[in-house]
VMD Tcl script that draws the C-alpha trace (Angstrom):
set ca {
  {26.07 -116.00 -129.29}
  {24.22 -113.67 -126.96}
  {22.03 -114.49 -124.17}
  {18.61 -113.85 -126.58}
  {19.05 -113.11 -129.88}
  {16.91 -112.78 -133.03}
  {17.08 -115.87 -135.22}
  {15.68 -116.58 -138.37}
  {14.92 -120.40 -139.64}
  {14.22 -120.80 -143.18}
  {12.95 -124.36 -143.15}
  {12.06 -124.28 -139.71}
  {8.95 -126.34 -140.10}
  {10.94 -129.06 -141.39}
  {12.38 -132.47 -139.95}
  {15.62 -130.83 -139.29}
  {14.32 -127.30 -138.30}
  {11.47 -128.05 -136.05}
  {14.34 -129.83 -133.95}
  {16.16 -126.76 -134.15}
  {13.43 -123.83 -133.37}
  {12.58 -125.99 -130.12}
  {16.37 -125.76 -129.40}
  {16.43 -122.09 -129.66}
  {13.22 -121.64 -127.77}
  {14.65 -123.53 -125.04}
  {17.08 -121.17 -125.10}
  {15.21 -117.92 -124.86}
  {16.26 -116.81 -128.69}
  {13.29 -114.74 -130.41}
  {12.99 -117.14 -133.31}
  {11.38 -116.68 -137.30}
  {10.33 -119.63 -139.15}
  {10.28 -119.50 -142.60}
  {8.62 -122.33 -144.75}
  {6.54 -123.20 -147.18}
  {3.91 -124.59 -144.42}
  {2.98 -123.58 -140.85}
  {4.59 -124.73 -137.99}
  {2.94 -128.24 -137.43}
  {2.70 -128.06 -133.88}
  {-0.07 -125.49 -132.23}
  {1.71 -125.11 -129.09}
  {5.26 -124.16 -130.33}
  {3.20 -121.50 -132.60}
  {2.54 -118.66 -130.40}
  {6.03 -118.33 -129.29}
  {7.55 -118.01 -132.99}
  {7.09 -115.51 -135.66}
  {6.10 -117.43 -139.12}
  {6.73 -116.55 -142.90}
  {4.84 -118.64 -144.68}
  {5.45 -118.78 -148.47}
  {7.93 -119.79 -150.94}
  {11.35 -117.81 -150.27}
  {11.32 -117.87 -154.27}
  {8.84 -115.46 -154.57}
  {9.08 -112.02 -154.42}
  {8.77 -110.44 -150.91}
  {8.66 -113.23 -149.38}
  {12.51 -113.42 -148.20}
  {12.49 -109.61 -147.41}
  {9.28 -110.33 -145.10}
  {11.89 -113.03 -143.47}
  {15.01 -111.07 -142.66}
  {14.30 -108.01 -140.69}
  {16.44 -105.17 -139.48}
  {16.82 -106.60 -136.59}
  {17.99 -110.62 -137.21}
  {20.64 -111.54 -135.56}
  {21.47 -114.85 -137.20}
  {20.00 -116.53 -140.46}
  {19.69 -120.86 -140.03}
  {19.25 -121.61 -143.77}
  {17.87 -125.02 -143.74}
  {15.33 -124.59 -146.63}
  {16.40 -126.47 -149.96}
  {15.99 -129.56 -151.89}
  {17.14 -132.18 -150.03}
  {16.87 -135.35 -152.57}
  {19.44 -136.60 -154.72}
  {17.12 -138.06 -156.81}
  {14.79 -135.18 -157.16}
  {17.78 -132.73 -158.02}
  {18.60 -135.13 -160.93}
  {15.43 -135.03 -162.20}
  {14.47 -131.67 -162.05}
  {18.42 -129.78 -161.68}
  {16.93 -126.48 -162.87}
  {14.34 -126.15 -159.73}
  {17.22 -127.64 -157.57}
  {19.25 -124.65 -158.68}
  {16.46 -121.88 -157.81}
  {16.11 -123.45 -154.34}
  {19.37 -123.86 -153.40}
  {21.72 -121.44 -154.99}
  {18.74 -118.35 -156.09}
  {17.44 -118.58 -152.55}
  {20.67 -118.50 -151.06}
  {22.18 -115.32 -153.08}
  {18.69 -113.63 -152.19}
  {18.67 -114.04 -148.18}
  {22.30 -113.60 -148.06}
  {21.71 -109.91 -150.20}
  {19.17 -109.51 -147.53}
  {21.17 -110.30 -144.37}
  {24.25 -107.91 -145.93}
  {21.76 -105.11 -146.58}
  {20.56 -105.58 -142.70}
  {23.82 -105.97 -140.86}
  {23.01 -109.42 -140.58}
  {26.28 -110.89 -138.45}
  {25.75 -114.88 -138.57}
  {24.73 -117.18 -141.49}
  {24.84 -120.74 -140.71}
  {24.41 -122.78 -143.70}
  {23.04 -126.25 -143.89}
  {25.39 -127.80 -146.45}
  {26.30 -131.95 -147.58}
  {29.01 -133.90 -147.71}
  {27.68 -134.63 -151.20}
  {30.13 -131.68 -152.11}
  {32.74 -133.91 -152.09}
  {31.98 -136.39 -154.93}
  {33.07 -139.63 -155.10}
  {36.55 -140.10 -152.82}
  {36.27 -143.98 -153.02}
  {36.80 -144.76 -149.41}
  {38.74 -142.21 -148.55}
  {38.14 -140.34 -144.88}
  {36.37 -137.01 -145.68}
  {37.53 -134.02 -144.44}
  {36.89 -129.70 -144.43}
  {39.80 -130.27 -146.72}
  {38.74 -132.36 -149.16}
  {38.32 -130.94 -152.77}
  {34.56 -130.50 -153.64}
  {33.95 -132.44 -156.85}
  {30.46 -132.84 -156.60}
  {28.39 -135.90 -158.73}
  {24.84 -134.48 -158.90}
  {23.11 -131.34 -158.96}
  {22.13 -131.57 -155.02}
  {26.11 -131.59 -154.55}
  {26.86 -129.17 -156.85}
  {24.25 -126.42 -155.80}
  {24.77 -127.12 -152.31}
  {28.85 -126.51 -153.04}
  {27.92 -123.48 -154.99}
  {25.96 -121.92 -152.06}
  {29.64 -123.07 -150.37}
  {31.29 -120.82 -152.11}
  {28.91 -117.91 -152.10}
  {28.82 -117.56 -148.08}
  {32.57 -117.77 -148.70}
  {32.97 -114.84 -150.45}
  {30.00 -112.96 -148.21}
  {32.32 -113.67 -145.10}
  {35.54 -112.29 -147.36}
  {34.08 -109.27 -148.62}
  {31.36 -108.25 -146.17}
  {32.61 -109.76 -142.96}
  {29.58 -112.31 -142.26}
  {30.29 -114.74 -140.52}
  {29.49 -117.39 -142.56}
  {29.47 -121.31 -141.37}
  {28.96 -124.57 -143.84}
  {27.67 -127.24 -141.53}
  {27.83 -130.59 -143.53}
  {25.73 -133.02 -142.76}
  {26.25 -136.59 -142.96}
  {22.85 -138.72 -143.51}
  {20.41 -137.19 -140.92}
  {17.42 -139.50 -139.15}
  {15.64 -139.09 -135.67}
  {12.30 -138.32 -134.36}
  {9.94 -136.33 -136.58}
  {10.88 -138.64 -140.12}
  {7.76 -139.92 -140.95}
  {7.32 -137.94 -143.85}
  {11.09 -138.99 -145.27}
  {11.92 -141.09 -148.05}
  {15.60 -142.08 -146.37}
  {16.51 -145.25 -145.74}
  {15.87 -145.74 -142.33}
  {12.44 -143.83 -142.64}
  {11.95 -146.95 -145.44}
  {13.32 -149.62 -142.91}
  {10.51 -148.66 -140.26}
  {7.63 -148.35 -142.72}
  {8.56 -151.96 -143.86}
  {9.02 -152.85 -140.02}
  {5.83 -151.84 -139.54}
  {3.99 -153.10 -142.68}
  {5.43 -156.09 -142.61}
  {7.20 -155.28 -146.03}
  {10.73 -155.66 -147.35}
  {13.39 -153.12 -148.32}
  {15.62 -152.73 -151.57}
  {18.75 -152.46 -150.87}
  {21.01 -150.74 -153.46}
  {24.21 -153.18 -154.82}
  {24.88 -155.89 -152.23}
  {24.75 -153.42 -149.10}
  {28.06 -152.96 -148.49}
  {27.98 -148.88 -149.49}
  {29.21 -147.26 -146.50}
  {27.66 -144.26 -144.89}
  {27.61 -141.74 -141.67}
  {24.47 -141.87 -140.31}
  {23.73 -139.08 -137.79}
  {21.25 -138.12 -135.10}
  {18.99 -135.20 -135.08}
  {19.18 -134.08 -131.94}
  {23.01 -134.19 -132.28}
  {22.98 -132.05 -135.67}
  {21.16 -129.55 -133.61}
  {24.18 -129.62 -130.88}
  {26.90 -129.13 -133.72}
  {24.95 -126.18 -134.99}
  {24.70 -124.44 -131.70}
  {28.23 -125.77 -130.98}
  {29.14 -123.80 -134.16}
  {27.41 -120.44 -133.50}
  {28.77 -119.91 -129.79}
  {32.30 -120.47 -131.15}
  {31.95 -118.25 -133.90}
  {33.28 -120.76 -136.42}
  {33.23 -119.68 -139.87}
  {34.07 -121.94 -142.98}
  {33.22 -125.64 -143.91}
  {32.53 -127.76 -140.48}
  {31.26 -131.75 -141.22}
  {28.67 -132.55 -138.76}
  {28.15 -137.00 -138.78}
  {28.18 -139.28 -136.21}
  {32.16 -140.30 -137.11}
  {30.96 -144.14 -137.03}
  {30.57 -145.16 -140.71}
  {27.71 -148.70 -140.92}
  {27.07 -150.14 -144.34}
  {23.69 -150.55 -145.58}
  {23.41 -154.10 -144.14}
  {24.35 -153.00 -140.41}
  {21.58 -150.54 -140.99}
  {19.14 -153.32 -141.90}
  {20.42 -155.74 -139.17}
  {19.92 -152.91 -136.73}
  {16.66 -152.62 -137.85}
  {15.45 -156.14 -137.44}
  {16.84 -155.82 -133.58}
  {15.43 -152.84 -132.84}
  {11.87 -153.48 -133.82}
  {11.68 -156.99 -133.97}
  {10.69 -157.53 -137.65}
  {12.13 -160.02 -140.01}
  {12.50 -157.07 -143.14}
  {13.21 -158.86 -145.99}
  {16.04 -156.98 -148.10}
  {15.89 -157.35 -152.22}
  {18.52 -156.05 -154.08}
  {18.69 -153.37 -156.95}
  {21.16 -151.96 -159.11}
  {22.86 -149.10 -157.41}
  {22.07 -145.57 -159.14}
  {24.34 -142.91 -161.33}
  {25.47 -140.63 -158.85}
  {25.62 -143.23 -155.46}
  {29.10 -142.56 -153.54}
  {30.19 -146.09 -152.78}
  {31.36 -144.79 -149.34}
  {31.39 -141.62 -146.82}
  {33.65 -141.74 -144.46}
  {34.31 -138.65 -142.02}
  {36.49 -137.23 -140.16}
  {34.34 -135.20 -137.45}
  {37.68 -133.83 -135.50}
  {36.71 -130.49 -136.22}
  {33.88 -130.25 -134.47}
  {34.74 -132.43 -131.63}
  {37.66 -129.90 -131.23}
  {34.55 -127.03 -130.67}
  {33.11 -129.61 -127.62}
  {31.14 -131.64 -130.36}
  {30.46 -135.10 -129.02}
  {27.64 -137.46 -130.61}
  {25.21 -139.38 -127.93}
  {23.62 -141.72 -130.29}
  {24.67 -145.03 -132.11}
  {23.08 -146.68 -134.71}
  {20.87 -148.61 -132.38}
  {19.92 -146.17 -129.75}
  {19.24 -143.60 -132.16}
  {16.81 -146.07 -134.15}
  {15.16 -146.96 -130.94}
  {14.42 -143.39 -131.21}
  {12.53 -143.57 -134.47}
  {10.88 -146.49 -133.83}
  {7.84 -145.41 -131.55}
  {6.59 -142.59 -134.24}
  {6.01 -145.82 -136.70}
  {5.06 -148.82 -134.13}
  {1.65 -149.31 -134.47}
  {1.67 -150.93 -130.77}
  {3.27 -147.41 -129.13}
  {0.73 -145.44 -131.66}
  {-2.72 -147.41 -130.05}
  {-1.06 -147.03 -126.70}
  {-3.14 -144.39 -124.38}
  {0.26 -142.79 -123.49}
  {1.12 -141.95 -126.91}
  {-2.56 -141.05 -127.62}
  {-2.28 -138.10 -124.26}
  {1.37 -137.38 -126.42}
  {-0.10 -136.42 -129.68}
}
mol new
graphics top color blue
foreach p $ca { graphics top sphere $p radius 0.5 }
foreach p [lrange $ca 0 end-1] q [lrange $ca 1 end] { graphics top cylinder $p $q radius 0.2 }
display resetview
């Protein structure tokens, strides 16, 4: 990593990359977003250069990568399971066309870094086995599956055109900024708030990783300054099931959150479990648990903090 380089963001005006461009701003990097929207907050906008379009459609990527980029964050895809299921063809052209295109782009301009935001969906189903960089990638649904196939493209960019190509995969993301999200703890505070229930999938004993924001962003920067190339899993390393996550809930904002129970879905891993050694061996450390990092979330959906004058002077 130099000391300022030229970064481009594809997705940057996301939940994920609008944590990330304020990173790299931070650090003095000349940063690109590339989205389908503007940048959604007018002060960040003057200091960043902005694509706005969909990186399907022609011109668009080759407006994004320029001669002079540095290093290519590709955070833009479908992110839903669901959606992917019902629509894999769409899935496909977001996350596999888009990723052959901007990876053309960043060979034909000497292009040295790709950083890749990739899913430990690529795994499959292991049961409740610990999931490592090593595990073989039988993915279950079209998310998986195009997100492993974008895998193994950046793979054979680093073999062949010496990229330097990094798969960060992330465990179940939340934080500050998920409003807009359909996750599960984005559904735990809207009920918190509303005074609604959840649905909880089986009897809520699926296990997952559940991982901060703000500590995805570290990994990522963790992974560019060491120059690490290949798969990398990025989680918290404590696995909750779904009922911790709903306990944790109640405590943190006080509400009673009733929890009904559905069937659980074709394509639902029973359990992720990771092994985040990897990336702790790079100087990865998580700060958050469950409940601090809720207590995190909370404020952006408490009507209380929202009516507040401090939070009023915020926004």
């Amino acid at each position: 990593m130099a000391d300022r380089s030229r970064v481009l963001v594809t997705g940057g005006a996301g939940f994920i990359g609008r944590r990330v461009v304020r990173a790299l701003l931070a650090e003095g990097h000349e940063v690109t977003v590339a989205d389908l929207r503007t940048f959604p907050d007018p002060a960040i906008r003057p200091a960043i250069r902005e694509v706005t379009g969909d990186l399907c459609d022609p011109g668009v990527p080759e407006e994004a990568v320029r001669r002079d980029t540095d290093v290519i964050i590709h955070l833009a895809a479908v992110t839903s399971v669901l959606a992917s299921v019902e629509d894999p063809a769409g899935t496909y052209r977001t996350n596999v066309d888009i990723t052959a295109r901007v990876l053309e782009l960043a060979r034909q301009n000497e292009v040295g870094t790709f950083l890749f935001a990739s899913t430990n969906a690529v795994t499959g189903n292991v049961g409740s086995a610990v999931i490592s960089e090593q595990t073989v990638l039988r993915p279950l649904t079209p998310y998986g599956a195009t997100k492993a196939a974008a895998e193994m493209l950046i793979g054979s960019y680093a073999s062949c055109h010496g990229i330097a190509g990094a798969s960060l995969r992330f465990s179940n993301v939340y934080g500050p900024g998920m409003s807009h999200k359909d996750s599960f703890i984005a559904r735990l505070m809207r009920a918190a708030r509303d005074g609604a229930g959840v649905q909880v999938r089986g009897d809520g004993t699926m296990l997952r990783d559940v991982v901060h924001v703000d500590d995805i962003v570290q990994g990522l920067l963790l992974a560019w300054r060491a120059g690490h190339t290949g798969p990398l899993i990025l989680g918290s390393g404590q696995t909750v099931s779904v009922n911790e996550m709903v306990a944790t809930a109640r405590q943190v904002t006080g509400a009673p959150i009733p929890a009904g129970h559905v069937p659980v879905p074709r394509g639902e891993m029973p359990a992720v479990v990771v092994d985040i050694s990897a990336a702790k061996a790079l100087g990865y450390q998580p700060a958050y648990d469950l409940a601090s990092g809720m207590a995190t979330v909370w404020p952006e959906f408490d009507p209380e903090h929202l009516q507040s004058p401090a939070a009023a002077v915020r926004a």
